[in-house]
MARBA-3410 file (N, C-alpha, C, O; in Angstrom, 1 decimal):
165
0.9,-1.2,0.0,0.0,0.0,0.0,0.9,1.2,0.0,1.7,1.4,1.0 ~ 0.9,2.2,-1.0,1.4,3.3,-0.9,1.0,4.2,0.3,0.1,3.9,1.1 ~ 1.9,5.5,0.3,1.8,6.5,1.4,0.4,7.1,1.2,-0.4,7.1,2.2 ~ 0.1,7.6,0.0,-1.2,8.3,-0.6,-2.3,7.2,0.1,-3.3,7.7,0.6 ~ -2.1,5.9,0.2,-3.5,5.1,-0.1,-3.4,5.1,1.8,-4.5,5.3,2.4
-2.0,5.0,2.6,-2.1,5.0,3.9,-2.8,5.8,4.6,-3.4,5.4,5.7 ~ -2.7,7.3,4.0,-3.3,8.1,4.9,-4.7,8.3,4.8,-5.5,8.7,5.7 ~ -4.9,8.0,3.3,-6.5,7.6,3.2,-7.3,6.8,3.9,-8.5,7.2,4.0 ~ -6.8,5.4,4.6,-7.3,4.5,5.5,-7.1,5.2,6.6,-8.0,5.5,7.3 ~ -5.5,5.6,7.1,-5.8,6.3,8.7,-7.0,6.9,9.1,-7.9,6.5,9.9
-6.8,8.4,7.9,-7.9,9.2,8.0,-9.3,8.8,8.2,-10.1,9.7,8.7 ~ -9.8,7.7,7.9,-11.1,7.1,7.8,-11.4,6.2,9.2,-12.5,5.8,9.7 ~ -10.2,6.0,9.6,-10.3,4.9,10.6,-10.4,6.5,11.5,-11.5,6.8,11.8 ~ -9.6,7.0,11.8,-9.5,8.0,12.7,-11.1,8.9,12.2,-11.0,9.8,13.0 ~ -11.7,9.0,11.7,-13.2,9.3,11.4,-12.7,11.5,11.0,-13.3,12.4,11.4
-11.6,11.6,10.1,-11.5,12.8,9.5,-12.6,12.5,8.5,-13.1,11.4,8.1 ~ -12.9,14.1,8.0,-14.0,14.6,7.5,-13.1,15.0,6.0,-13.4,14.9,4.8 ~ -12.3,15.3,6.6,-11.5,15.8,4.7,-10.1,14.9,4.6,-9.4,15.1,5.5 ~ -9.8,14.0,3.7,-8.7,13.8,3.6,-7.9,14.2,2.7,-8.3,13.8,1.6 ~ -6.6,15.0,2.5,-6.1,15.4,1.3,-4.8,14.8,1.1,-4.0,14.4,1.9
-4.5,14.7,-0.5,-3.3,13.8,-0.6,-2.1,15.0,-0.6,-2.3,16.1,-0.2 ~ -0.8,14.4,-1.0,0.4,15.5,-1.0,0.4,16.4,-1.8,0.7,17.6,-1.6 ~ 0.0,15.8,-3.0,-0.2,16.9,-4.0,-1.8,18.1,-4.2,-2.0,19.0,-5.1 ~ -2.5,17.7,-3.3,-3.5,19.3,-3.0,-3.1,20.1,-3.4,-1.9,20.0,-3.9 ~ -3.7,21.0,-3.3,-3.9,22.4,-3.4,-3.2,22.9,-2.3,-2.2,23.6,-2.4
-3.9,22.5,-1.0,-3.4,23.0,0.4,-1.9,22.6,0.7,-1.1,23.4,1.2 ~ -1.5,21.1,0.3,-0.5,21.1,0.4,0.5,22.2,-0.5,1.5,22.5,0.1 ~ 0.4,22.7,-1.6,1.2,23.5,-2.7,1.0,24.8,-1.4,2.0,25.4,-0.9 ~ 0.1,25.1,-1.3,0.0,26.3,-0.4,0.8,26.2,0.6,1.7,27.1,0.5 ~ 0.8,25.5,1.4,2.1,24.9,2.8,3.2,24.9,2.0,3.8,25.9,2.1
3.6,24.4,1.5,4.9,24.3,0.6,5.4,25.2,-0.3,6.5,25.0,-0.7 ~ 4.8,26.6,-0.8,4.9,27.7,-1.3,5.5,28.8,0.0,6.6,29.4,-0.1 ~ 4.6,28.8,1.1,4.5,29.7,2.1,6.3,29.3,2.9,7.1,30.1,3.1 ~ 6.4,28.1,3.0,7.3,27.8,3.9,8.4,27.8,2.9,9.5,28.3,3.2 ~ 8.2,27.4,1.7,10.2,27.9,1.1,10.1,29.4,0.7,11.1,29.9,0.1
8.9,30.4,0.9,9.0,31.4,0.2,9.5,32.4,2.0,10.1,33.5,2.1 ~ 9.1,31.6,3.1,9.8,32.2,4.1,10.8,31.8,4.1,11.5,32.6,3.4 ~ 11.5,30.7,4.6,12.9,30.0,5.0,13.7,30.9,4.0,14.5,31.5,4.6 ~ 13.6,31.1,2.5,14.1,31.8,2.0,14.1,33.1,2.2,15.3,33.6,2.2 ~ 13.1,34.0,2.5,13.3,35.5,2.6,14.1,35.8,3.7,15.0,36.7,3.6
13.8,34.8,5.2,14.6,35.2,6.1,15.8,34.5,6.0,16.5,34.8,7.0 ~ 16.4,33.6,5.1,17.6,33.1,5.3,17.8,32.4,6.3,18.9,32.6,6.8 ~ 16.9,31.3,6.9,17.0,30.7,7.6,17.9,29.5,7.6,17.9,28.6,6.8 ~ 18.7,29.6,8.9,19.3,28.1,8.8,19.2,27.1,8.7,18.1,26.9,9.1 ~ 19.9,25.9,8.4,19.1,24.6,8.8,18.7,24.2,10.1,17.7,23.5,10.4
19.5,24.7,10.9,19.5,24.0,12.0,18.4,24.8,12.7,18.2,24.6,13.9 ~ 17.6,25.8,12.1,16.9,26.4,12.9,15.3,25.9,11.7,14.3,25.5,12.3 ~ 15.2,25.8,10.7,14.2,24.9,9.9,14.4,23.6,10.9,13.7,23.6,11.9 ~ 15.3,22.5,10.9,15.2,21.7,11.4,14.9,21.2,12.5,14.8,20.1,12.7 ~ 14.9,22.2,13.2,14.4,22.1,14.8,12.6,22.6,14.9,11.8,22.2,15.8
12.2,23.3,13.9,11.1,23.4,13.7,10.3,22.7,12.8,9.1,23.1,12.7 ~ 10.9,21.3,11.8,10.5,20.4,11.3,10.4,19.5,12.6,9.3,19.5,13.1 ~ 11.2,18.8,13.3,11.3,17.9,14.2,10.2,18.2,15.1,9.4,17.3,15.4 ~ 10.0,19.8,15.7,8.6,19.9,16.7,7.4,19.5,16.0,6.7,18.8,16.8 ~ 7.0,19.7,14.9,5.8,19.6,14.3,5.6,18.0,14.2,4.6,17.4,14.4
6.5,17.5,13.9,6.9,16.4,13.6,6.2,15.4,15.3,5.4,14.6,15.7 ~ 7.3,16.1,15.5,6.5,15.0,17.1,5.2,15.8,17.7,4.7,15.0,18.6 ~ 4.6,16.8,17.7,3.5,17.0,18.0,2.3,16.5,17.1,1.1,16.2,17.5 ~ 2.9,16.4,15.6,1.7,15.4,14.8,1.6,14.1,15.7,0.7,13.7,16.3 ~ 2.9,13.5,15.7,3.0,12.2,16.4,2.1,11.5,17.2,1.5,10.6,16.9
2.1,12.4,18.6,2.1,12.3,19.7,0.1,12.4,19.8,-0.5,11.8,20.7 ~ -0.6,13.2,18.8,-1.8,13.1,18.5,-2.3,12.0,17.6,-3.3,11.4,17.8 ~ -1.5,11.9,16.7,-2.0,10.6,16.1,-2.3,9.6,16.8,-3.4,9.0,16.8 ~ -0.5,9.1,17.9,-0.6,7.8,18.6,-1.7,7.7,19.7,-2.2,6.7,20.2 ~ -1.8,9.2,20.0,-3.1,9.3,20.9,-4.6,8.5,20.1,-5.4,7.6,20.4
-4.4,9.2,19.1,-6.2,8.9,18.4,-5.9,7.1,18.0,-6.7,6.2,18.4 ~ -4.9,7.1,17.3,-4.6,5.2,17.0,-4.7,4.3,19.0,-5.2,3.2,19.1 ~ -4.4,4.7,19.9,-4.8,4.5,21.2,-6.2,4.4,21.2,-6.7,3.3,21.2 ~ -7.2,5.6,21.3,-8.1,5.4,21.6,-9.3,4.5,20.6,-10.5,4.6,20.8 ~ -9.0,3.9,19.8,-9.4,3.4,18.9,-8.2,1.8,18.3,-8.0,1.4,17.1
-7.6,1.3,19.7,-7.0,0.3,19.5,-6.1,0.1,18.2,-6.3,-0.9,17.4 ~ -5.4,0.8,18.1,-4.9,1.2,16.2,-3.5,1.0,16.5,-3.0,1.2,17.6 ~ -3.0,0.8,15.8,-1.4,1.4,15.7,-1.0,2.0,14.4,-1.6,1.9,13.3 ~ 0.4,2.8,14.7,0.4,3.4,13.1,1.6,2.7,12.7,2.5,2.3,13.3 ~ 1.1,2.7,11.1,2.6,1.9,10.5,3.2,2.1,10.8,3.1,2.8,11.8
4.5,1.9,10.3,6.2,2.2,10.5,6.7,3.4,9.4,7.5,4.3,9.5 ~ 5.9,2.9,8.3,5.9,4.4,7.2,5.5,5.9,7.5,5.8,7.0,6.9 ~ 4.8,5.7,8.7,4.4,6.9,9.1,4.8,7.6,10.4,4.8,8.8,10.7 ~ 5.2,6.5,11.2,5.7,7.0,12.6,7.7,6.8,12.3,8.5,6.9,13.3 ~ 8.1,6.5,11.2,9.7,6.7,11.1,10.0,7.4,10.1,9.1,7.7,9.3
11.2,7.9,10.1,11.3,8.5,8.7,11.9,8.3,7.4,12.4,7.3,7.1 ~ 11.8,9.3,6.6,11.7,8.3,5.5,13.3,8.2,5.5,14.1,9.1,5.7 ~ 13.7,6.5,5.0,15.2,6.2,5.0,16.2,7.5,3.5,15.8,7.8,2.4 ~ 17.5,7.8,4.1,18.2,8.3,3.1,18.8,7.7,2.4,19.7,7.2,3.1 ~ 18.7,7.3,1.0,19.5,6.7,0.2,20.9,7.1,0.5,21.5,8.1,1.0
21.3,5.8,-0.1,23.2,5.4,0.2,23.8,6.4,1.8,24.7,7.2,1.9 ~ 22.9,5.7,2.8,22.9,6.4,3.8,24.1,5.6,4.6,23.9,4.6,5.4 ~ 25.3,6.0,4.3,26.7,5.4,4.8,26.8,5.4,6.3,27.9,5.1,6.6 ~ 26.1,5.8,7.4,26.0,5.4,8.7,27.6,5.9,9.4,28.3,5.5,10.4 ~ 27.9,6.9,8.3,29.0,7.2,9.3,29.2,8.8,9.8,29.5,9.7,9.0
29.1,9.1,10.9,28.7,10.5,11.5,29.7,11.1,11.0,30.7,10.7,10.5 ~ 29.4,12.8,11.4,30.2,13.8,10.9,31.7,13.9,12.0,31.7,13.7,13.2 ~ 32.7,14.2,11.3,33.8,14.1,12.4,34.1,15.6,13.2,35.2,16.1,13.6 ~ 33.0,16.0,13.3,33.2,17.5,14.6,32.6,17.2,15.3,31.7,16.4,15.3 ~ 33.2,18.4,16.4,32.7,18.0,17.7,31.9,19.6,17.8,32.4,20.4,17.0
30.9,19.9,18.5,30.3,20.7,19.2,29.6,20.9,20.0,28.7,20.0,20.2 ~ 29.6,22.2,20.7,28.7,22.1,22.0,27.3,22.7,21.6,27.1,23.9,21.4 ~ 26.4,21.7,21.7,25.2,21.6,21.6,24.2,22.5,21.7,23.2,22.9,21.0 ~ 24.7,22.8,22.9,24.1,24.1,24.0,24.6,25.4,23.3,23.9,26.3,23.0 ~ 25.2,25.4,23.2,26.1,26.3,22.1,25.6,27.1,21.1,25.4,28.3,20.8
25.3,25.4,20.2,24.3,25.9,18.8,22.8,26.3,18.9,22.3,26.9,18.1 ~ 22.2,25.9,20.3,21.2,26.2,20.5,20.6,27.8,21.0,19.6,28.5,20.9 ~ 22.1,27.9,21.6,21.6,29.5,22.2,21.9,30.8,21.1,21.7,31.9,21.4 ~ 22.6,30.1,19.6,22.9,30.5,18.6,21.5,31.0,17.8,21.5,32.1,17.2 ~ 20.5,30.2,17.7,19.2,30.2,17.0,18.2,31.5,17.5,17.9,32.0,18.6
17.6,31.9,16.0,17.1,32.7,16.1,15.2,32.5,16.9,14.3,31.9,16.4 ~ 15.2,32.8,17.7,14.2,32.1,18.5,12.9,33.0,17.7,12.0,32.3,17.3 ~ 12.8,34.0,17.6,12.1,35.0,16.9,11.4,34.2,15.4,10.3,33.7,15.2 ~ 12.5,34.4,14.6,12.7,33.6,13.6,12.1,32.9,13.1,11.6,33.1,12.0 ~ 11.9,31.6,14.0,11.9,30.1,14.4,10.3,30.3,14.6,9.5,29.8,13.8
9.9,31.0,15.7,8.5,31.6,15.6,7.5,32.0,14.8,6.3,31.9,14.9 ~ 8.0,32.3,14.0,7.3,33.0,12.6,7.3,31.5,11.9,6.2,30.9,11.8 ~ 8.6,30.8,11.6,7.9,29.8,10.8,7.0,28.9,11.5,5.9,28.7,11.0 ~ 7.3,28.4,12.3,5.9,28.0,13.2,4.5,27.9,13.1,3.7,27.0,12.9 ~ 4.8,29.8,13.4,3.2,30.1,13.7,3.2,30.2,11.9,2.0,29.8,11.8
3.6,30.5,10.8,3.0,30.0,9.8,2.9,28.9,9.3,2.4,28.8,8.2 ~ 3.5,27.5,9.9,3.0,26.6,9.5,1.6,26.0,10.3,0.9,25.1,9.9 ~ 1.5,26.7,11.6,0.4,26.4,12.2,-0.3,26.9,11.8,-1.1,26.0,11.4 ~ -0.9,28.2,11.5,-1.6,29.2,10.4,-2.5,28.3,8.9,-3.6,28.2,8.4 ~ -1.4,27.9,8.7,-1.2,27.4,7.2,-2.0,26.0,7.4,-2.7,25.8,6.4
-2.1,25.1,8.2,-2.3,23.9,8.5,-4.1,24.3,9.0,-5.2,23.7,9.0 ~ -3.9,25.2,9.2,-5.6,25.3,10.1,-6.1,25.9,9.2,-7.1,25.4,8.5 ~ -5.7,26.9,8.9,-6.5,27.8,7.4,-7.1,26.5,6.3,-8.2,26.3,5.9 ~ -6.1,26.0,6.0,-6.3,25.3,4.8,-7.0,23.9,5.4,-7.6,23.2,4.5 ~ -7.1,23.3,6.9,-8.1,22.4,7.3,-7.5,20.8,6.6,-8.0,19.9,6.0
-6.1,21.1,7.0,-5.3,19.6,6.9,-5.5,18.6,7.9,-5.4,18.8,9.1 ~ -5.7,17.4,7.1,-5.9,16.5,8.7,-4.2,16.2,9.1,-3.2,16.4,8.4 ~ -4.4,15.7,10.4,-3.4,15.5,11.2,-2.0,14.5,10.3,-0.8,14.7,10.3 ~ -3.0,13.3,9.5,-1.9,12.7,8.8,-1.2,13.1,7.6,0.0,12.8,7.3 ~ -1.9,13.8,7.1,-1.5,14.6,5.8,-0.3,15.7,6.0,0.7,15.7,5.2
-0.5,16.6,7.2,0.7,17.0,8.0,1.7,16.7,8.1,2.7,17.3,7.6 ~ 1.6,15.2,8.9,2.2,14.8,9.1,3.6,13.9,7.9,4.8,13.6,8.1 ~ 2.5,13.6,6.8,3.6,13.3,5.8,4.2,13.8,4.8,5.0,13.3,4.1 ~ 3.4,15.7,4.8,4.3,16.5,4.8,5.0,17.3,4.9,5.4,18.1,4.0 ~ 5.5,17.2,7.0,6.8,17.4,7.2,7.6,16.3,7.2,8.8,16.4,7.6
7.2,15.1,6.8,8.2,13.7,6.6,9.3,14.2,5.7,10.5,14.4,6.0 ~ 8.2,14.6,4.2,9.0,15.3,3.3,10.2,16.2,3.3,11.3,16.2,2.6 ~ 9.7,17.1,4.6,10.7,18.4,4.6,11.6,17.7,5.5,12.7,18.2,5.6 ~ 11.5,16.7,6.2,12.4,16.3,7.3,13.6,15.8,6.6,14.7,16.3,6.8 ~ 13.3,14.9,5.8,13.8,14.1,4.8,14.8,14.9,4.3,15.9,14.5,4.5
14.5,16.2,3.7,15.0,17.1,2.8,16.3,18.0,4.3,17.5,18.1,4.1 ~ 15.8,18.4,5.2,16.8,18.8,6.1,18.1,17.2,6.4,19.3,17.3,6.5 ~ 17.5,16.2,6.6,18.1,15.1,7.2,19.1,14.7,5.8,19.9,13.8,6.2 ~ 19.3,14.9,4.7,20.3,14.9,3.2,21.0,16.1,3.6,22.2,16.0,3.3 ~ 20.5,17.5,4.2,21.3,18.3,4.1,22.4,18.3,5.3,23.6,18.4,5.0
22.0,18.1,6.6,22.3,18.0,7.3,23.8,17.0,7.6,24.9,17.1,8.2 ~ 23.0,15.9,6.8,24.4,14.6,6.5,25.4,15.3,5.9,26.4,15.3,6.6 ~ 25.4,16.0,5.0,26.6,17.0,3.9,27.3,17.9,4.9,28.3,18.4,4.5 ~ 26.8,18.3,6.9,27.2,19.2,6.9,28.6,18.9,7.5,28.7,17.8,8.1 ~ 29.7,19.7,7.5,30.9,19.4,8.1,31.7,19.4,8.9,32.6,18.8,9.4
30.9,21.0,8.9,31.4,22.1,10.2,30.4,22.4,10.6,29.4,22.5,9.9 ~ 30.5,22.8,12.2,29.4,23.2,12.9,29.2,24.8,12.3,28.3,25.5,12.9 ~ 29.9,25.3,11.4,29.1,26.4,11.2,28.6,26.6,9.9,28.3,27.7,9.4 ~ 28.4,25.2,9.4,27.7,24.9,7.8,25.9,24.5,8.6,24.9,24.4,7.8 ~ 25.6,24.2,10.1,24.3,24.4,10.6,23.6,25.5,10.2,22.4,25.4,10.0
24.4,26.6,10.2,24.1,28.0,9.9,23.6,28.5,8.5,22.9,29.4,8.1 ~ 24.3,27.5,7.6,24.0,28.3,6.6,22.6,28.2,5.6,22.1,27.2,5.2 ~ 22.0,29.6,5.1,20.8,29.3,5.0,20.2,28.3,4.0,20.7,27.9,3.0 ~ 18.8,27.9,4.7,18.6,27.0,3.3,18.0,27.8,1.9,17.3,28.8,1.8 ~ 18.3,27.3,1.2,17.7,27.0,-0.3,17.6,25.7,-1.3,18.1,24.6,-1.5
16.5,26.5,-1.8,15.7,25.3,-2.6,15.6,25.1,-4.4,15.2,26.0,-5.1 ~ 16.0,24.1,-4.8,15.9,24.2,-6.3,14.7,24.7,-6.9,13.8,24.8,-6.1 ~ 14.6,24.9,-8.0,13.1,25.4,-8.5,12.4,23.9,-8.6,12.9,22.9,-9.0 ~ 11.1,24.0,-8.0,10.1,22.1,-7.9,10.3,22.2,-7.2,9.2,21.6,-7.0 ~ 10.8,22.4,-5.8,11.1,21.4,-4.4,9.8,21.8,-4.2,9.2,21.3,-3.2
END
């Protein structure tokens, strides 16, 4: 069963009222809004990716709730992410302080894309799994960038996106 046909069964089992696939309308809208910010502010990765990852586990954390109350569980396609090709399993060779890169981040920033993807998600009346698969997408897309990075100060640098992403 594909991802398209997965979330169509969740959604039904979970008793949503709209289900939309990746390629919507609403999704192009989420996906317009969010590379047309990340880009204007020049946002980092590491500051996109900490804001993919929250959404990420708050979709989660409501799903496994609703698959709980209705004796459900969710695939593995949906609750892991998606695997990186020729993904050589060998970490980056720097070291940094964590806390460091954190107190580095624009918290401001980080807010804005947020509250417009939270904006964007309610406006447009996405169900929870549809969200959820895509920020799989965008996760995916930080998680290739991220492997490339070398130096802790290649976290910083902003993203951009090819023309289609």
């Amino acid at each position: 069963m594909d991802d398209g046909a997965m979330a169509t069964l969740w959604a039904t089992i979970f008793g949503f009222t709209k289900v939309i696939d990746l390629s919507s309308e609403s999704m192009v809208t989420l996906q317009e809004r969010m590379v047309h910010l990340t880009e204007q502010l020049s946002m980092p990765l590491i500051e996109v990716s900490l804001i993919i990852n929250r959404w990420i586990k708050a979709l989660m954390t409501r799903l496994e709730e609703l698959a709980d109350e209705h004796d459900e569980s969710l695939p593995e396609t949906v609750t892991s992410p998606i695997p990186l090709k020729d993904n050589n399993n060998e970490s980056n060779n720097f070291n940094y302080d964590l806390e460091r890169v954190l107190k580095m981040v624009d918290d401001d920033r980080m807010d804005i894309l947020d509250t417009l993807i939270r904006v964007t998600i309610e406006e447009e009346k996405l169900s929870l799994m549809s969200a959820l698969l895509f920020m799989r997408n965008w996760e995916y897309e930080m998680r290739k960038r991220l492997e490339q990075v070398q130096r802790p100060g290649q976290l910083f640098s902003p993203v951009t996106f090819e023309d289609g992403f």
